[in-house]
PAZAPA-4460 file (N, C-alpha, C; in steps of 0.05 Angstrom, whole numbers, plus 32768, in hexadecimal, padded with zeros to 4 digits):
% residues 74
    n_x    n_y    n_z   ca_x   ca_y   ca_z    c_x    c_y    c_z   seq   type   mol
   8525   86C6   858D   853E   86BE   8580   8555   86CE   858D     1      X     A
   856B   86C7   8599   8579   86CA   85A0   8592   86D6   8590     2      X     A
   85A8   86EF   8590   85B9   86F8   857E   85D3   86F2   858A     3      X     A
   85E7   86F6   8575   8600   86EF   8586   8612   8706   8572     4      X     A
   8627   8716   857C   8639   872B   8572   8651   871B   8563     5      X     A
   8657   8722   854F   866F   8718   8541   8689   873A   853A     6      X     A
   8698   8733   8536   86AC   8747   8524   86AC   8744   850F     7      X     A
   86A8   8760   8507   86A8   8764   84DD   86B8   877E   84E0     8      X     A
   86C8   8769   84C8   86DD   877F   84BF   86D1   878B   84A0     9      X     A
   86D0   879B   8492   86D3   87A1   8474   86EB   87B2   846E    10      X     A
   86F2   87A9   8455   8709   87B1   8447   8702   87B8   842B    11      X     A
   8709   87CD   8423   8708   87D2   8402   8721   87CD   83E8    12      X     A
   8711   87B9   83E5   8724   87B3   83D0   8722   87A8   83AF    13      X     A
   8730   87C8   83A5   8724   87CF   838A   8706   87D0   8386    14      X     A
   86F6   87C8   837B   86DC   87D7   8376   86C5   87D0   838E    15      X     A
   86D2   87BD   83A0   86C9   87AF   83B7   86CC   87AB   83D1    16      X     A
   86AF   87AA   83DD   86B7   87A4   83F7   86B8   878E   840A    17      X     A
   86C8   878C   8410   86C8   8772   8417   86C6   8769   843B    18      X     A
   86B0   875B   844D   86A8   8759   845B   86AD   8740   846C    19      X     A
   86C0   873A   8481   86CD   8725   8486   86BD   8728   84A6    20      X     A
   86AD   871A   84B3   86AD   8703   84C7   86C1   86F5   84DF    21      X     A
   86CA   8711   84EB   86F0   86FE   84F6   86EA   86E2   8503    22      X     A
   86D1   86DF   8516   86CC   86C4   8522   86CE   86B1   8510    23      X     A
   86B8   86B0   84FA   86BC   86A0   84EB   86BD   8697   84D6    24      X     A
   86CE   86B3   84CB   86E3   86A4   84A9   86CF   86A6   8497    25      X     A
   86B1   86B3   849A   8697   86BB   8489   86A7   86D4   8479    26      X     A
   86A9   86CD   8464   86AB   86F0   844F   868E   86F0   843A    27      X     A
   8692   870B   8433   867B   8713   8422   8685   872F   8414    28      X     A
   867D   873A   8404   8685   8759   83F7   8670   8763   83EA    29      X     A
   866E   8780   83E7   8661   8788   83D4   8664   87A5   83D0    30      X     A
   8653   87AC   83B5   8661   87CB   83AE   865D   87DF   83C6    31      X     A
   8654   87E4   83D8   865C   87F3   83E3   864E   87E6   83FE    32      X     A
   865C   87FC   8415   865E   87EF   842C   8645   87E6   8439    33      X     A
   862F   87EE   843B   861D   87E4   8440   860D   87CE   842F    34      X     A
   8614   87C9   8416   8609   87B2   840B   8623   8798   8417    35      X     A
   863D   87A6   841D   864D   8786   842C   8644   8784   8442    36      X     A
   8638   8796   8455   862B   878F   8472   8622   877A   846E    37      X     A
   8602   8782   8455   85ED   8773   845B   85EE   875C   844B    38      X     A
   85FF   875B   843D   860B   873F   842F   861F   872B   8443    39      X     A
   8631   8731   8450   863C   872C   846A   862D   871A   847E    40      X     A
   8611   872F   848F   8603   872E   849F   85EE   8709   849A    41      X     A
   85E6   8707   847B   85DE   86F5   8474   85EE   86E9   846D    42      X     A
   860A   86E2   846C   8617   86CD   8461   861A   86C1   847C    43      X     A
   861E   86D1   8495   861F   86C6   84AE   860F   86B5   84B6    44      X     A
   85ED   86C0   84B6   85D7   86B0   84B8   85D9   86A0   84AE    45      X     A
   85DF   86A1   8496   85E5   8678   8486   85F1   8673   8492    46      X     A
   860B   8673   8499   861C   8666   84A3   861B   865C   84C1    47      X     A
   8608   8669   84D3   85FF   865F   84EF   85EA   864C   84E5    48      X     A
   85D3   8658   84D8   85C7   8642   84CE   85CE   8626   84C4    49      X     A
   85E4   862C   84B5   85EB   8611   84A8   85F5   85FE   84BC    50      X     A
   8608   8608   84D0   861B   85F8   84DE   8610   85FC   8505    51      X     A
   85FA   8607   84FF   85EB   8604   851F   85FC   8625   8531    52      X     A
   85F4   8622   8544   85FB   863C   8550   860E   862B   8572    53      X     A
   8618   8616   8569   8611   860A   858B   862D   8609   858F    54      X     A
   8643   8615   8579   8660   8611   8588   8667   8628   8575    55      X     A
   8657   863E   8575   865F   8661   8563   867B   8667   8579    56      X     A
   8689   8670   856A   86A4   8682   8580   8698   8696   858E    57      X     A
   869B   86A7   85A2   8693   86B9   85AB   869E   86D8   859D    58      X     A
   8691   86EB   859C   86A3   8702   8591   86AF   870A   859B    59      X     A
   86C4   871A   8593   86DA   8724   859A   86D5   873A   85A8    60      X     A
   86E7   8742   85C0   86E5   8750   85D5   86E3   8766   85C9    61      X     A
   86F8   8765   85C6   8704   8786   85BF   8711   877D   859F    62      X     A
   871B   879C   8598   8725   8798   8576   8736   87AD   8570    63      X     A
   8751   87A8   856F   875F   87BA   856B   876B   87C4   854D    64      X     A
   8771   87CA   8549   8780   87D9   852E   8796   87E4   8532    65      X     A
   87B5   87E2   8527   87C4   87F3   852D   87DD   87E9   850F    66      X     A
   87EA   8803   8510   87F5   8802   84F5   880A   87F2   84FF    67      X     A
   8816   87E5   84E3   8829   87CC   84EC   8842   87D8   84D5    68      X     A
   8853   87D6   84DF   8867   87D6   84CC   887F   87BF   84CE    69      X     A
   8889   87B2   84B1   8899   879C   84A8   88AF   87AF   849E    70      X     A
   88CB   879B   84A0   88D8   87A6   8490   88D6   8790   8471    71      X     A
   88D3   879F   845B   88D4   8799   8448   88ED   879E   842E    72      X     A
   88F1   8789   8420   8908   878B   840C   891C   878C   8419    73      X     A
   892D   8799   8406   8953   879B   8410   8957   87B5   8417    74      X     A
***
């Protein structure tokens, strides 16, 4: 069986974590970070499963992070 790399982001928010899929729009959460991995990890497998593996996006090269600032209000 053959594997293929995706990007996972997690975020905490309020009592949760929440586990987002950037390729493909898969989220999942849970109380702490390693139960959203592996909640994540299988929502993926359904989701290749469900819809075939034969046109998956490729993962993302690289992944940056950088602080962003808006101006906000008056």
């Amino acid at each position: 069986m053959k594997s293929k790399r995706f990007t996972a982001v997690i975020t905490k928010e309020k009592k949760w974590y929440v586990a987002r899929c950037v390729e493909l729009g898969v989220v999942s959460q849970g109380k702490t970070i390693e139960e959203a991995q592996a909640n994540l990890k299988e929502a993926v497998e359904l989701y290749v499963e469900s819809f075939g593996n034969e046109d998956l996006p490729e993962g993302a090269a690289e992944v940056l992070f950088y602080p962003l600032e808006v101006a906000v209000g008056g």
